[in-house]
C-alpha positions in Angstrom: -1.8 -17.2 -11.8 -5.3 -18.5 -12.0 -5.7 -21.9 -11.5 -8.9 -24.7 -10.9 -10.3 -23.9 -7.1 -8.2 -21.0 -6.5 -10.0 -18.8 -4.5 -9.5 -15.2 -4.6 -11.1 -12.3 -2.2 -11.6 -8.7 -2.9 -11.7 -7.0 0.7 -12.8 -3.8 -0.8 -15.6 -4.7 -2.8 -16.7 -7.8 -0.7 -16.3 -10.5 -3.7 -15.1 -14.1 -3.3 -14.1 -15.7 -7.1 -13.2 -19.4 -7.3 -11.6 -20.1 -10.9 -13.4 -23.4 -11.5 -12.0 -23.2 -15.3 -9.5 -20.6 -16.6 -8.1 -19.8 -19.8 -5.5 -22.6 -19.8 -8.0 -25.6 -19.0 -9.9 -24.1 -22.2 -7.4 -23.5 -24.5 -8.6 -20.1 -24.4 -12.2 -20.2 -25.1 -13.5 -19.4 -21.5 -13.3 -18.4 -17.8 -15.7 -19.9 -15.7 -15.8 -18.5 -12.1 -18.1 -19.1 -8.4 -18.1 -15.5 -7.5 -20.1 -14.7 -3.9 -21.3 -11.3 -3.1 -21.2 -10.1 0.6 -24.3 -8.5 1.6 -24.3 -5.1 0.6 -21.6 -5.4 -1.8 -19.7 -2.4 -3.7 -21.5 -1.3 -6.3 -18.4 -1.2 -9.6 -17.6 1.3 -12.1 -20.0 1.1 -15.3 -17.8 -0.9 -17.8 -18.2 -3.4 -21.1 -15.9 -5.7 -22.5 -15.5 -5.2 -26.4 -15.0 -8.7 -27.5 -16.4 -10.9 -24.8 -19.3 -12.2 -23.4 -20.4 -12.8 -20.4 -23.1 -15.4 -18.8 -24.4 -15.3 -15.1 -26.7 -17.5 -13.7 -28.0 -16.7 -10.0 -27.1 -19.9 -7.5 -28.5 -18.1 -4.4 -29.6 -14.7 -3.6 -30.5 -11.4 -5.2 -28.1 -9.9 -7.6 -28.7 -5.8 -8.6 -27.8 -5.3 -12.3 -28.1 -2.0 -13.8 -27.4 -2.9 -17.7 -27.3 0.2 -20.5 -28.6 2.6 -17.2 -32.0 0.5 -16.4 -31.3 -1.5 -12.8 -33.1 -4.7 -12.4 -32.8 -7.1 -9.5 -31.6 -11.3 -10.4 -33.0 -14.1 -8.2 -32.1 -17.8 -7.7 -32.3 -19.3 -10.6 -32.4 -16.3 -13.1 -29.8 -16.0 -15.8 -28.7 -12.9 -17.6 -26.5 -12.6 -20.7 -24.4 -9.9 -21.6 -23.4 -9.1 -25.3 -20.4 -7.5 -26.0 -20.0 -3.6 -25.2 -23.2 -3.8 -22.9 -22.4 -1.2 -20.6 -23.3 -2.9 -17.1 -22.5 -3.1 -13.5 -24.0 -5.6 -10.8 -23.2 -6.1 -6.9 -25.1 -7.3 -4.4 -28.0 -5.1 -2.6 -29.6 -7.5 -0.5 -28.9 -8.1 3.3 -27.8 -12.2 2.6 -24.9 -13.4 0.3 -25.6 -14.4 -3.2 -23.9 -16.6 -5.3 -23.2 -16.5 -9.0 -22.0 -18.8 -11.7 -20.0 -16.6 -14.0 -18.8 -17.4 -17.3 -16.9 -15.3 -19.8 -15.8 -16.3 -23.5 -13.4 -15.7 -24.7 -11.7 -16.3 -21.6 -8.5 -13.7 -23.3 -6.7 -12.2 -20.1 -9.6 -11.3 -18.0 -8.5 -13.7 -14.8 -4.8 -11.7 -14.6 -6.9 -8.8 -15.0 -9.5 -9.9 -11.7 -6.3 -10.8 -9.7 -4.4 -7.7 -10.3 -7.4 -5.6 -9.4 -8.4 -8.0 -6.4 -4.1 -8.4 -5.2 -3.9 -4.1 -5.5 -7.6 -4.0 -2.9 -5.8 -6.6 -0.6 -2.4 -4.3 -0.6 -4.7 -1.3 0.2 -3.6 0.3 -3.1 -7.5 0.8 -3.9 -10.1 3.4 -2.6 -12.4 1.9 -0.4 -14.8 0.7 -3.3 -11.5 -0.9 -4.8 -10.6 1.1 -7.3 -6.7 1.7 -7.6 -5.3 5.5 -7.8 -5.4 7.4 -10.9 -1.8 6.6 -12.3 -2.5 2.7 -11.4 -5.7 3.1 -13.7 -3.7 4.8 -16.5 -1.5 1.3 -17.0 -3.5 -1.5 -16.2 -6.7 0.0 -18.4 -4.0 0.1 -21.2 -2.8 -3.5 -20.1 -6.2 -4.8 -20.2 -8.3 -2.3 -22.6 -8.9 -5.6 -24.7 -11.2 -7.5 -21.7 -12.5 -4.0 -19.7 -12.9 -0.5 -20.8 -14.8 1.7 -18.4 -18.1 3.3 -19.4 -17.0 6.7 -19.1 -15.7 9.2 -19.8 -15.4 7.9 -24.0 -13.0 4.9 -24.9 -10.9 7.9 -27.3 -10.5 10.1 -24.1 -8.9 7.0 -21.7 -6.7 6.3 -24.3 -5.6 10.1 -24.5 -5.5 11.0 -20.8 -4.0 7.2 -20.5 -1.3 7.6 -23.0 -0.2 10.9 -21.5 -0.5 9.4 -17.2 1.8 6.7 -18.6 5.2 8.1 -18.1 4.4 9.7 -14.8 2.9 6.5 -14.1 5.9 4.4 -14.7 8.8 7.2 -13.0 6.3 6.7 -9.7 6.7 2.9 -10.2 3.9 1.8 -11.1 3.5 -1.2 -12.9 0.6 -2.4 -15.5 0.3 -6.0 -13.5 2.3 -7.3 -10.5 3.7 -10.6 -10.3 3.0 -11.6 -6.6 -0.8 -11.1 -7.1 -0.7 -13.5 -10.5 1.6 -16.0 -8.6 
């Protein structure tokens, strides 16, 4: 469970994230997060969240954003907004860390959804740019289609191919969330 200075590490995709607040400090309202980018960072699947926003502001270093296909680079001090289903990705392309304030509002489920994804990468139940195997997808997209929805292929077809990987997904023993990495 996300909680105030709990620092979390994704060892595939080379991300620190400190909760500074979570959902429960703000009844709800946001998730504010220190995330730090190793140099050279993994660059992550193309995604938008349909009912949330999100606010970055650069602390230190060069951030690589590629919003809606155009890719633009974020320095110290720059900020960036990003509007609800704004396709984007961002990672770190620079040879130093960077670090970024990160704020999301509504804060909805999105933390359980960065430890699950960050506790499967630490298991080594990801591919080496941390994303999980195909029947892992299949649930925790489903669990958490309300904060994340990948760019492609369409929102219809996840739901189709997801809705029929679920069974399979479940009989291999798979599960949507795990409770040691949201402890």
């Amino acid at each position: 469970m996300a909680y105030k200075n709990k620092i979390i590490r994704n060892v595939k995709t080379g991300q620190d994230i400190c909760f500074l607040q979570t959902s429960k400090d703000t009844n709800g309202a946001l998730l504010e997060m220190e995330a730090i980018f190793s140099a050279h960072s993994k660059e992550p699947v193309a995604h938008y969240h349909p009912c949330q926003e999100e606010d970055f502001t650069i602390l230190a270093g060069v951030l690589t954003v590629k919003i809606n296909g155009l890719v633009k680079e974020l320095k110290t001090g720059d900020r960036l907004h990003i509007a609800p289903n704004e396709i984007h990705a961002m990672w770190n392309n620079s040879d130093e860390k960077t670090m970024v304030n990160w704020k999301v509002s509504p804060a909805n489920s999105t933390e359980y959804f960065i430890e699950t994804l960050t506790g499967l990468a630490a298991d080594n139940k990801t591919d080496e740019n941390g994303k999980p195997r195909m029947l892992q997808v299949a649930l925790t997209a489903n669990k958490f289609s309300n904060v994340f929805r990948m760019a492609s292929p369409s929102y219809a077809v996840q739901k189709a191919v997801f809705k029929l990987l679920t069974p399979f997904a479940y009989l291999a023993g798979y599960k949507p969330t795990y409770n040691k990495y949201l402890d």
